[in-house]
C-alpha positions in Angstrom: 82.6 -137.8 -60.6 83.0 -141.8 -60.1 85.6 -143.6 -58.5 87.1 -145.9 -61.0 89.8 -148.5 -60.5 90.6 -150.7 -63.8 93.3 -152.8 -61.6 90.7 -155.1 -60.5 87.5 -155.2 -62.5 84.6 -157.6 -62.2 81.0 -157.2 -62.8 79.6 -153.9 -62.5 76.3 -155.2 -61.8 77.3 -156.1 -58.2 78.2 -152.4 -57.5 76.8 -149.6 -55.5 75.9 -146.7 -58.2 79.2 -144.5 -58.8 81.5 -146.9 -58.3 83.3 -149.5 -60.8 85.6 -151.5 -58.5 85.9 -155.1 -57.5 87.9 -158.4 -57.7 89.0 -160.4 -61.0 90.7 -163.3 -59.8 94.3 -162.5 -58.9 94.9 -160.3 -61.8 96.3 -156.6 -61.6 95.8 -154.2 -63.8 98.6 -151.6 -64.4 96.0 -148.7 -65.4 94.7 -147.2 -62.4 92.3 -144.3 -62.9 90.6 -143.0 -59.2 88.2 -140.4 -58.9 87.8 -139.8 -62.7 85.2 -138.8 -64.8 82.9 -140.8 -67.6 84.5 -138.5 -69.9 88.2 -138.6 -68.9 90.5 -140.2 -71.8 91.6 -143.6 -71.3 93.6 -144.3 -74.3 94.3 -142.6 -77.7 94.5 -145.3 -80.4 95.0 -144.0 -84.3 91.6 -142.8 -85.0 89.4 -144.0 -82.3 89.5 -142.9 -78.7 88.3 -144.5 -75.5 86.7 -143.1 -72.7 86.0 -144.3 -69.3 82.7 -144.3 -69.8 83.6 -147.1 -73.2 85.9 -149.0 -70.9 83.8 -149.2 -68.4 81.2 -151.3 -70.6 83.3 -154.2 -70.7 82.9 -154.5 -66.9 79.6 -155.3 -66.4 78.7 -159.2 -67.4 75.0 -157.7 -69.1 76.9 -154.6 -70.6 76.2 -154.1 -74.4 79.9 -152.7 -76.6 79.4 -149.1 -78.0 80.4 -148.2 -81.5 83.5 -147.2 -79.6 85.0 -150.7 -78.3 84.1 -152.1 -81.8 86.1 -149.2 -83.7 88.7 -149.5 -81.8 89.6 -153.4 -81.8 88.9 -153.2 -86.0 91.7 -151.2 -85.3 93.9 -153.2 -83.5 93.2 -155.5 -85.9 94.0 -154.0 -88.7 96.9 -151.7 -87.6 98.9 -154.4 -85.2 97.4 -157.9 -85.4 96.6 -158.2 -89.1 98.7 -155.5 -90.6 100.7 -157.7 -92.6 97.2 -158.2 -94.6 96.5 -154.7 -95.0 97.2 -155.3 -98.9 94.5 -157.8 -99.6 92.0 -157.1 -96.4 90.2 -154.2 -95.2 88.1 -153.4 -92.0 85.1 -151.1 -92.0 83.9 -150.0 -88.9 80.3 -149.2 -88.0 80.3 -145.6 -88.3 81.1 -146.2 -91.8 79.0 -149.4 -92.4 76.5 -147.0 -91.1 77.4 -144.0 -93.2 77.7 -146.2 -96.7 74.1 -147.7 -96.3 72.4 -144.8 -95.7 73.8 -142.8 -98.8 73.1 -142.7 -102.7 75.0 -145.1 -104.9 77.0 -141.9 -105.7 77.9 -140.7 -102.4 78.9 -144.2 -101.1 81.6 -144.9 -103.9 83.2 -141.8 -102.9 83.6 -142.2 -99.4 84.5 -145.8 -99.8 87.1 -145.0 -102.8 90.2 -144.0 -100.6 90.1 -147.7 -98.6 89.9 -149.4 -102.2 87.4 -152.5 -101.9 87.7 -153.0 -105.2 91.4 -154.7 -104.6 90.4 -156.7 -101.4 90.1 -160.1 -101.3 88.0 -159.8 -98.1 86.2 -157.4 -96.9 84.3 -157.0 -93.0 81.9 -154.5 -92.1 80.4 -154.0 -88.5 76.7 -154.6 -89.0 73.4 -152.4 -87.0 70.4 -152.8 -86.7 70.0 -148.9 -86.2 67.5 -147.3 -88.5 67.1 -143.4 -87.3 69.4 -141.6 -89.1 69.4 -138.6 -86.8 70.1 -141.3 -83.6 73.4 -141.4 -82.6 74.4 -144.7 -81.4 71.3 -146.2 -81.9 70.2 -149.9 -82.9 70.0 -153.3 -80.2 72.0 -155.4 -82.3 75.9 -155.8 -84.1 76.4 -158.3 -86.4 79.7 -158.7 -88.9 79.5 -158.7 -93.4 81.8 -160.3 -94.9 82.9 -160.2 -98.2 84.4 -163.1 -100.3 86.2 -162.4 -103.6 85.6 -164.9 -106.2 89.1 -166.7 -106.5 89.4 -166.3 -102.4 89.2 -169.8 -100.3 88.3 -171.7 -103.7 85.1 -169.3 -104.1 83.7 -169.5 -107.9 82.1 -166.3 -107.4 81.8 -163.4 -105.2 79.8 -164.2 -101.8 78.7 -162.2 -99.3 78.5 -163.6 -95.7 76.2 -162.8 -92.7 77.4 -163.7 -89.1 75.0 -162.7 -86.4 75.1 -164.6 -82.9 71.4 -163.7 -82.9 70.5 -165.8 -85.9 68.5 -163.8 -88.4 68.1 -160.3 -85.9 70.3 -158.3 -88.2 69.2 -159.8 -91.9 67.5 -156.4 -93.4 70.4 -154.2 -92.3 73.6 -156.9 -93.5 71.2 -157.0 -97.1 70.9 -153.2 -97.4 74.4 -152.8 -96.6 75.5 -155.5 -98.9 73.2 -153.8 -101.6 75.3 -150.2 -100.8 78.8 -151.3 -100.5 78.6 -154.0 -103.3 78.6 -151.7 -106.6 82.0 -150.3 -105.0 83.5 -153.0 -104.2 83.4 -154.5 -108.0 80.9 -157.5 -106.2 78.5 -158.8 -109.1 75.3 -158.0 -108.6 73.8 -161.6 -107.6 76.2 -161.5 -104.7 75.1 -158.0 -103.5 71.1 -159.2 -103.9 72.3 -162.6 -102.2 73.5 -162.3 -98.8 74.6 -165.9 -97.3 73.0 -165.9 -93.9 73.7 -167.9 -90.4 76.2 -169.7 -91.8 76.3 -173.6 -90.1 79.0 -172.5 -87.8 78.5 -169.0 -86.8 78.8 -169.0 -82.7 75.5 -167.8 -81.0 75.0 -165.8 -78.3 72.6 -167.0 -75.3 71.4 -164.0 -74.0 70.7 -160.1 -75.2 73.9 -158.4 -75.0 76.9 -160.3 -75.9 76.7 -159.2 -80.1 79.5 -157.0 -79.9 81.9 -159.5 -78.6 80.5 -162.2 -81.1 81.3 -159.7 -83.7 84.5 -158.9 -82.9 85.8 -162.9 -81.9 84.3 -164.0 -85.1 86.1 -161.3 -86.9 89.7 -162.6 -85.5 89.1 -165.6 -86.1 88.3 -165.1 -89.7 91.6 -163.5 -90.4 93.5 -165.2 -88.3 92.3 -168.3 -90.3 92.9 -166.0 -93.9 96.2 -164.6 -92.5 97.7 -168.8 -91.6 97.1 -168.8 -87.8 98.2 -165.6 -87.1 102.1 -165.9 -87.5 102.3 -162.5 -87.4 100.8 -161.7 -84.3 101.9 -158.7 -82.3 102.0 -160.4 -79.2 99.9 -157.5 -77.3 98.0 -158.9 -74.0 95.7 -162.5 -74.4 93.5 -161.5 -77.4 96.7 -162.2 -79.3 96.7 -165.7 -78.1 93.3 -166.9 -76.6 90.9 -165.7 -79.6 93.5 -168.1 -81.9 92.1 -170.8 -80.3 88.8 -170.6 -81.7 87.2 -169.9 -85.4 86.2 -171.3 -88.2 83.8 -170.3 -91.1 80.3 -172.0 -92.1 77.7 -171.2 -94.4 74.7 -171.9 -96.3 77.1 -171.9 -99.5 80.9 -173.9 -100.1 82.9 -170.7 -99.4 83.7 -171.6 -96.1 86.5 -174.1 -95.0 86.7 -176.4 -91.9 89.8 -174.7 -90.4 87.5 -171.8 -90.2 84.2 -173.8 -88.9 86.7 -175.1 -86.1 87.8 -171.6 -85.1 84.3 -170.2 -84.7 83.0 -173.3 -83.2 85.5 -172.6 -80.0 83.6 -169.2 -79.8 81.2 -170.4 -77.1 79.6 -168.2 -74.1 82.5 -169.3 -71.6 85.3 -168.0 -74.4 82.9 -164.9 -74.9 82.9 -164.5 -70.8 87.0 -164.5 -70.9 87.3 -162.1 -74.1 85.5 -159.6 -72.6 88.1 -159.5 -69.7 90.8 -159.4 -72.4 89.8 -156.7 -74.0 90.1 -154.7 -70.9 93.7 -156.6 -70.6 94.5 -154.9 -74.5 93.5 -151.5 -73.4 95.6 -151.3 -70.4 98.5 -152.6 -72.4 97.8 -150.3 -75.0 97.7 -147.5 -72.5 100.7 -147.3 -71.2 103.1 -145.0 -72.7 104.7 -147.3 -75.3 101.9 -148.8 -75.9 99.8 -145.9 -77.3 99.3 -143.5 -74.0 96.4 -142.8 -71.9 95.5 -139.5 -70.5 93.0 -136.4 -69.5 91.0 -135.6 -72.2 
């Protein structure tokens, strides 16, 4: 058993072993959760599920995100933030990115038919570096696909773009997965075979564990910059104001435009520092009983 408090969180780093509790600033947390385990529920959110042992991640200052933390903001995303662009976006998560490239041609386009990529204007998929099949969260290294539809943001033709805070560290896995997904997504097959990467203003990370959040920050700031600003934000905790401030999409090609380059440009370590507290804001918002409901699991 560990003794976990999520009213006042810090840096897990500092701690004694077995116990997650210290200061942030003068904040308060409403979720308390003392003498739980790693495996006791936290919150139930549509498909995904958080543990203590997820939320506990976004603790520590060297902590990497689980495949956890990421589905479950794509979801947040795309159920509460962005759900007025369910019609022309669509969000795939990493288990799925993961699933896709690592099946035939055949397989993919039928797991992939029910979201229908082929009506999407823009498409992002959670990028690893993982290559053992039989590993379960495996990999070092998130990075976030996106696809442009020819027509979308003044695009000429279909584009695929590769954001990874690392530079190139993810460039073999965002080109297999761009090969995979692109026949079911109607992408011609020059943008499948030509993967745009480091765009000019993708943030970057400066140090080894920080991809997740640079994943997921670029990610709202791309559709908040598709979606006009976010005017239909759900209001739910800080991400729904602080990660506006930032974003903006560059590239090696024309597809991107300056509003975007701006919004990613904000995306530096000390906005990174502050989203990771945030998040943990989110979750306890989303925990409590309206919100989505936490509880023993």
């Amino acid at each position: 058993m560990v003794t976990l408090t999520l009213f006042a969180w810090r840096d897990l780093d500092d701690l004694e072993p077995g116990v997650a509790c210290c200061e942030y600033g003068s904040a308060a947390y409403g979720l308390t959760v003392l003498d739980t385990g790693m495996n006791d529920r936290v919150l139930a959110y549509h498909d995904c599920l958080l543990r203590v042992r997820d939320v506990a991640l976004l603790t520590g200052k060297r902590s990497w995100l689980n495949d956890q933390l990421l589905t479950f903001f794509f979801a947040y995303l795309r159920e509460e933030r962005y759900s007025h662009l369910q019609e022309e976006v669509a969000l795939v998560d990493c288990s799925l990115s993961f699933l896709v490239a690592n099946l035939s041609p055949e397989d993919a386009q039928a797991v992939l038919k029910p979201l229908k990529l082929e009506e999407k204007s823009l498409v992002l998929f959670q990028v690893n570096d993982n290559l053992d099949v039989e590993r379960a969260e495996g990999g070092s290294h998130w990075s976030l696909l996106v696809f442009h539809r020819r027509g979308q943001n003044g695009n000429s033709s279909d584009s695929f773009h590769h954001y990874d805070s690392a530079g190139a560290m993810n460039m073999r896995a965002a080109e297999a997965l761009a090969s995979a997904v692109g026949p079911c997504i109607g992408a011609s097959h020059t943008a499948a075979m030509a993967v745009s990467h480091a765009p000019t203003s993708a943030p970057r990370q400066q140090n080894g564990h920080d991809c997740g959040l640079y994943v997921l920050a670029a990610a709202n700031a791309i559709l908040d910059t598709h979606g006009g600003g976010g005017a239909h934000s759900s209001g739910t905790g800080d991400v729904s104001t602080s990660t506006t401030r930032g974003g903006g999409e560059g590239g090696e090609e024309k597809a991107p435009t300056s509003a975007l380059a701006q919004h990613l440009d904000s995306i530096t370590p000390a906005f990174i520092e502050d989203f990771r507290f945030e998040l943990l804001d989110l979750i306890e918002t989303l925990s409590e009983p309206e919100g989505g409901g936490a509880g023993e699991g």
